[in-house]
Structure formats: C-alpha cells, structure tokens
N, C-alpha and C positions, 0 to 999 in steps of 0.2 A: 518760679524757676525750679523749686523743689519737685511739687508735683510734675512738672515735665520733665524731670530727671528720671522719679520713683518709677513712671509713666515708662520712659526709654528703658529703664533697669527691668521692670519687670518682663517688655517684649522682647530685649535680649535672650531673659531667662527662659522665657518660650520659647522662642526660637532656636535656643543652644538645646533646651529637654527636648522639644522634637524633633531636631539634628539626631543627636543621642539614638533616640526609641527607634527613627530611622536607618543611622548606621549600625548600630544594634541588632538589625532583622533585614533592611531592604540591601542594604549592601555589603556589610560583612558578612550575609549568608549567600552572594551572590555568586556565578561562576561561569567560566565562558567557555566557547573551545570554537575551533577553525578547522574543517575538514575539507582535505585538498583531493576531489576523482579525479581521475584520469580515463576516461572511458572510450573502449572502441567498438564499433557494431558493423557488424557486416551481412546482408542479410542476400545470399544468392538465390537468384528465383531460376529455377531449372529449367523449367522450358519458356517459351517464345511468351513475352508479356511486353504490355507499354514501359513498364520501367524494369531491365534488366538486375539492378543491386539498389539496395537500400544501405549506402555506407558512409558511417562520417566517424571523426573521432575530435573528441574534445576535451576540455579543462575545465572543471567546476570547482568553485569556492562556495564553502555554506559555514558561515560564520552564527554561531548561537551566542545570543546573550541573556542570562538568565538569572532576574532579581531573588533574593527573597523575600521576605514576607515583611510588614509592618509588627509590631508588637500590639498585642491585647488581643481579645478572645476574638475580633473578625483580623485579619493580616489582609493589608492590598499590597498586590506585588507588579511588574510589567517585563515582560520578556519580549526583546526582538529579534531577528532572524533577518540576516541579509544572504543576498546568495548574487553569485556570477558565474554566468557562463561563457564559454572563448572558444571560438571554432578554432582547430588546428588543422582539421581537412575536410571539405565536405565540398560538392558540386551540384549542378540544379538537377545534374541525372539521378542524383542519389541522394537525396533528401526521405525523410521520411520516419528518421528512425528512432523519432522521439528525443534526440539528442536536442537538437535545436532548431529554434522558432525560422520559417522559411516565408515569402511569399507568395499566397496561397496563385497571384496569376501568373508569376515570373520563373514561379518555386526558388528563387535567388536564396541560398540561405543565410542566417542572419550571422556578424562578424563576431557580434557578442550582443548577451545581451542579462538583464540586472531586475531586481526588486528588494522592495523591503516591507518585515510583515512584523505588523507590530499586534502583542497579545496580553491583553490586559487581564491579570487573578487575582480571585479574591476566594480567601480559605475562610472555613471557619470550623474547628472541630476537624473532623477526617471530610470533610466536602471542598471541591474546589470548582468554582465554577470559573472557566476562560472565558473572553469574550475579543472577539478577532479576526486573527490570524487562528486558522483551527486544524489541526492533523487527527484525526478519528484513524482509528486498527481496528473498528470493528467487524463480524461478518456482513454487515450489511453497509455497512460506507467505512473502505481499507483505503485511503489514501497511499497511491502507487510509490513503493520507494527506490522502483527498479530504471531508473535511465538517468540523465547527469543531476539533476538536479529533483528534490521532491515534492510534488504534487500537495495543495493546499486547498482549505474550506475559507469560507468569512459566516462567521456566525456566531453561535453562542454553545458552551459544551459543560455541562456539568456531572461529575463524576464524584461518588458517595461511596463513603463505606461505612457510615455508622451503624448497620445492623452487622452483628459478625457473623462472619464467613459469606458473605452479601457483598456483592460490586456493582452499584447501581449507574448507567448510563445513561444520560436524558441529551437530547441535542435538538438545536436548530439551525438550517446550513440553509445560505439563499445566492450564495453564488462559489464557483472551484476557481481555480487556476491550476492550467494544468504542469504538469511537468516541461514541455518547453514553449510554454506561454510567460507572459510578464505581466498579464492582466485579468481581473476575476470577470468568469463570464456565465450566464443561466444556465443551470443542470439540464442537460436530458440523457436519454436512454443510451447506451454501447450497443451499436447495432451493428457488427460485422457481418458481411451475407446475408443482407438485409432483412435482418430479423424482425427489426422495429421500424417507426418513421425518424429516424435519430436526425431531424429537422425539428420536431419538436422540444419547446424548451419551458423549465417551470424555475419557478424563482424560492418554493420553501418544500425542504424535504426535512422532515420532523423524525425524531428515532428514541425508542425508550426503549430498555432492556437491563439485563445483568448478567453478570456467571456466579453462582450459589454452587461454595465449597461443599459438598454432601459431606464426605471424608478425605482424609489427606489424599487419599488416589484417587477419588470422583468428583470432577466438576461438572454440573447440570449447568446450559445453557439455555435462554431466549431474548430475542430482540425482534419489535416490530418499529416499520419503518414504509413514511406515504411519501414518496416525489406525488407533492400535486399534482393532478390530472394524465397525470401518467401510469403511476403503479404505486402498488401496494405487496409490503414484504413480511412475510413471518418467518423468522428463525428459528429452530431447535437443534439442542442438539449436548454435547456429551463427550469429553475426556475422560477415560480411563485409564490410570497406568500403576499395575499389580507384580508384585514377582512372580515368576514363573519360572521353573524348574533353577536352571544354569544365570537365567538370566532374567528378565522383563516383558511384559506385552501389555502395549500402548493401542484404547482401543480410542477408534474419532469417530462417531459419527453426524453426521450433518443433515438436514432436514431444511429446503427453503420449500416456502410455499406463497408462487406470487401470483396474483389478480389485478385487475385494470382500477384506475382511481378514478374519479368522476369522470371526467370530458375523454377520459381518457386517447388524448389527442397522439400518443404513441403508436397508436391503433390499437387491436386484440391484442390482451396478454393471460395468458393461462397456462401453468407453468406449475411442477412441483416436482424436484430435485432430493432425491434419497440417495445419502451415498456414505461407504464405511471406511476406512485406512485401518489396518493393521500392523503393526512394527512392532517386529522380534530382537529386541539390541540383546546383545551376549559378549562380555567385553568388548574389542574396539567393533566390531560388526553389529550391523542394523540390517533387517532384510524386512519390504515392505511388502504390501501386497491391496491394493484399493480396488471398489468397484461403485459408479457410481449411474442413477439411472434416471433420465429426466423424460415425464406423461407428461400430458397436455398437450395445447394445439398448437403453442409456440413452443423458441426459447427459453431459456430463464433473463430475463435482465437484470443491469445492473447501472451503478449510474457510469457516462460514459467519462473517462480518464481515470476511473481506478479500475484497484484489482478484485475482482470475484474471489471471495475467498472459499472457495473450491477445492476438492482431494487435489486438486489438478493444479492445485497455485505452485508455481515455479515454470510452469511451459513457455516455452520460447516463442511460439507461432501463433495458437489454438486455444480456446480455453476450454475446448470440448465440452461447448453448453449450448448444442443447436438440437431444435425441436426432434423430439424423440431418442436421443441420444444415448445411448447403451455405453459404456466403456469399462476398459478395466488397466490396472496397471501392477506392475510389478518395481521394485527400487531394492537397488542396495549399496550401504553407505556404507563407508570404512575411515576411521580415524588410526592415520599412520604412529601415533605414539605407541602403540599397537609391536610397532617395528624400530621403534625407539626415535623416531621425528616427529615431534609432539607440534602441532600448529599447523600440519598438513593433514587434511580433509578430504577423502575423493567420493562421488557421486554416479552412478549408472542408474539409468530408467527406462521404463517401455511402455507407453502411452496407446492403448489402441480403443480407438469409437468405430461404432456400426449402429445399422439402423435409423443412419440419419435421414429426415424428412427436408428438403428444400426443391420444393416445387417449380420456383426459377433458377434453378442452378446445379439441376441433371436430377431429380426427379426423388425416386425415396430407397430404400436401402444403400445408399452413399457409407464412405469407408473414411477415415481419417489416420493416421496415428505419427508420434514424435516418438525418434531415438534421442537421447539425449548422454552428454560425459560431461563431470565437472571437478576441477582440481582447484582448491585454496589453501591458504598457506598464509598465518598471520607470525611475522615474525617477533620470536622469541624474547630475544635479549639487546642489548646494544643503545645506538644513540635514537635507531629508529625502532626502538620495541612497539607492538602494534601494529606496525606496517601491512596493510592485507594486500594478497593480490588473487586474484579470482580469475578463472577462463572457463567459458563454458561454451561447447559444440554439440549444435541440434542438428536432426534431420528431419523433416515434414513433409509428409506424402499425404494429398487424397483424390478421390476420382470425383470431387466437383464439376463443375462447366468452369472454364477460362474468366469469368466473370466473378467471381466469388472473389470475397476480402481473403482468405485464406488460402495459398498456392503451396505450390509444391517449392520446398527454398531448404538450402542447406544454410548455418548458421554458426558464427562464430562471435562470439562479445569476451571483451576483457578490459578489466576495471583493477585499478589500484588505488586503494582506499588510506592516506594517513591522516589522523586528529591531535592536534595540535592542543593541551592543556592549558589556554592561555591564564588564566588564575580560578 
C-alpha cells in the first residue's frame, strides 16, 4: 500500500510540475482576439458582357487563438484560427467577387460558410518552425488578405534569425485554400487572359530565402521558389530609405526572374520583371512615382489565389503583369493629422501599361491603365478605439478583345475592420 501511495504521490507531483512549466509558458503567454469585416464589393463592367456586376456584401468573423510556448531550451506551442463568413446580399448574377464561395454550375451563392485551421510551433532559440495551417507575406508566395476572409497554405514554414541582421525563410506548401473556399486544394498558376494553362495543378511548392539588414536604411533581398512542374522563381531585390533634404526617399526595387519547372505542364513560361518605386514623404505627404518592365515570351506568374507582390500590389482589377508589359505609375498619399485629424488617411493613383502582347485577345501594342482614390480612418479614442473603415474607387480601361479576364469596370469596395482583445 505504501509503495502505491509513494507511486500515486510522485505522478501527482509530475503531473502538478508539468501543469506548472505548461501554464507557465503554453498558456499564461497566451492571447486571442476576434475581428469582425464587414465588406462591400461592387465591381461594374462598362460595356455589354455575360455578367453585367460583380456585387455582394457580407460579414466575416476571424477569431485568432494563440498559445505560447512550453518552458526549456525547444518550447512547443499550438495556435488556431476559426473564421465565418454570412452573406448579407449577393445573387447568382453577381457572384464572383471573391467574397464568397458560389456554385460553380448554378453560381447559387453560398448563405455561409466556416473553417478551422489548426498550426502547430515549435521555437528553439530565435527559429520557429509552424506546421499547418500556414500564412507566408513573402514576394514569392503573399497569401491574399484583401477579400472577407484570408487566404491560407497547409504545410510546413520555418523562419530563423540566428545569424544577425539575417531573416531566414525555408517552406513547404502542398495545398492553399483560398479566400472564399472552405477547403485545401492543389496549387497552380494565376492565369488571367490566358496566360497560363491554369488547369494545371502541383501538389509541392518549396521556397528558401531571406532579407539581410546591410544597414539601418538598406535591406538586401532574395528568395527562390519551384511550384513542381510548373515554374520556377528567383527573387531580388532591395529597400532603401535615406533622408533627404526636408524630408525622406524610400527606394524598392524588385527583380523576378521565372522559368518553367520540369514537365512544365503550365505550358511556356519565360518571364523577367524589373521594376523601381520611389517615395518622397515630407511630413504628412508621400508622392510616389514606379516603373516597372516585364521581357520574355510570357507573363510572369504566380501561384493562383494570392497576391503578386508587385509595385503594382493594391490595384483593383489588373496586376499589370501580361507579357511584355511596360508600365508606369504615379501615387500620392496624405495623412490628415497633417490638418489636425490624426487616423484619416487618403490615397490617389495612376496606373498605366502599354506594349502589351496577347495574341488571342486583340493582338500586341494593347493599352491598360486604373484610376484609383482611397479614404481610411481608424478611430481614435472611445469604446470603439481602432475601429477602421476603408473605401476605395477604381476605374479600369483597356483595348483588349471582349474575351479577356480583365474588362473595362468601374469599382467601389468598403470594409469595416473592428478586433476585439479577448485576453
């Protein structure tokens, strides 16, 4: 009887010390939060097409939940992520807008609809490798955060800093889910204006890189990155931001360079993208000014449901990355504290491509460009401090053929963003 006392006493006492090391680390450094969009899209196609608007507006919940770590030198930790989406208006004429999941032969769209992503890390030192549910922001795989809900990997992601001033990226991604999907399904190519064969699908897209702080103002960039039998990517590229006179100049420039990966069942891909941003801020004002220029026999791709991360990311319509593609653009941003309304934000831009090549879809010298205006405002003070609200109105013209993924459409979205601190 003794010894099966001492027996019980001492696996209490385990059990109570790894209670302990666990609340200690996995849950007293834990924290959650709950973000409620509210999102509207409107997307009007200007002249005579089979679907007149692309509009719906809806309600998303994206609930974070997020452990910490174990105690001793390796910590395992588990983070989930639930999300819901709820249609508030949408019809089968106007499906489309990424908002939410529709039937692809009825286009009926869906009333609501739910997932749950669960993401397993394990730190040791400054390295954490995830394994999951997986959100990558890199130039070469940006999981999209722009419609109700955000775009996701299942894979494995490990991210280093033990050398300094060194950010080391390694991944393995073997299937997405897109933004208004519920379910993970085989990568392939973004082929809008039939760039690519975007029928083709690969199951492991592999990616190493980093960003190396040179000095406090210059970051050097590279990532390479293979979607099997598809393509193959190489990154470069370079942050700059210096004083200059009154004020600042931020310089970007970016460098892809893609080629076809074995079987390459995408079809042809030859493709290399050089392109600069410039941005002059001088208190509350920013004036931008980018040009970007893509050789080769195609496009550039990318994988399809994220975002190209491009001079060109934030455009409404376009990502002006079709074979041969010349562009240039102009931006200038204004932070109203400026004029004593500190948490309002406004945006203007001029987007213009030429020298487009598309053989089935009105032939070559082709013209594109978006106007675009954007007003946010994240509130200040009060019960709802943080409260964001966002609207932005584009315009997009080009002289394609009728056929092309990309039409002539004026545009309006507006999103209210509030997060909720739950502990």
């Amino acid at each position: 009887m003794l010894k099966i006392s001492l027996r019980a006493l001492s696996a209490c006492t385990c059990v109570f010390s790894l209670g302990q090391v666990w609340a200690s680390g996995f849950v007293d450094d834990s924290h959650a939060d709950l973000t409620m969009r509210n999102y509207y899209f409107d997307r009007n196609y200007v002249n005579a097409t089979p679907q007149a608007a692309a509009r719906e507006w809806a309600q998303g919940f994206i609930l974070n939940l997020r452990s910490g770590y174990t105690e001793g030198p390796v910590g395992f930790g588990l983070d989930a992520q639930g999300l819901l989406g709820v249609r508030l208006d949408s019809s089968r004429a106007h499906t489309g807008t990424g908002l939410l999941p529709y039937n692809p032969t009825t286009r009926e769209p869906a009333d609501e609809y739910s997932e749950l992503g669960l993401t397993a890390k394990v730190r040791a030192s400054k390295s954490e490798l995830q394994l999951g549910t997986i959100s990558t922001l890199l130039p070469i795989a940006f999981a999209s955060p722009t419609r109700l809900l955000p775009q996701t990997f299942r894979g494995a992601y490990l991210k280093s800093q033990e050398l300094e001033r060194l950010t080391l990226h390694v991944g393995w991604l073997d299937r997405i889910n897109l933004r208004d999907s519920t379910d993970y399904q085989k990568m392939s190519v973004g082929s809008p204006n039939g760039r690519f064969n975007g029928a083709a699908e690969s199951d492991r897209f592999l990616f190493v890189g980093g960003d190396y702080a040179w000095s406090p103002q210059l970051t050097l960039k590279y990532y390479h990155a293979e979607l099997a039998d598809l393509y193959r990517k190489d990154y470069y590229g370079f942050v700059d931001n210096r004083p200059l006179g009154p004020g600042s100049l931020k310089s970007d420039f970016r460098l892809f360079i893609t080629g076809e990966d074995g079987a390459a069942k995408a079809g042809p891909v030859d493709n290399r993208n050089a392109a600069l941003m410039l941005t002059y801020a001088l208190g509350p004002h920013k004036f931008g000014a980018g040009y970007m220029q893509l050789s080769g026999k195609t496009g550039m791709p990318y994988l399809f449901g994220t975002e190209p991360l491009v001079i060109t990311e934030g455009t409404m319509s376009s990502e002006f990355l079709n074979p041969r593609e010349r562009s240039w653009q102009v931006r200038y941003d204004y932070n109203f504290a400026g004029l004593g309304v500190p948490g309002l934000n406004g945006m203007l831009r001029y987007v213009s491509g030429s020298n487009i090549e598309l053989a089935k879809l009105g032939g070559s010298n082709l013209t594109e460009s978006e106007k675009a205006i954007e007003l946010s405002y994240v509130l200040q003070g009060g019960t709802l401090k943080g409260l964001a609200l966002r609207a932005r109105n584009a315009w997009y013209r080009n002289d394609f053929s009728a056929r092309a993924s990309h039409r002539d459409d004026n545009e309006l979205r507006v999103n209210v963003d509030y997060t909720w601190k739950l502990w």
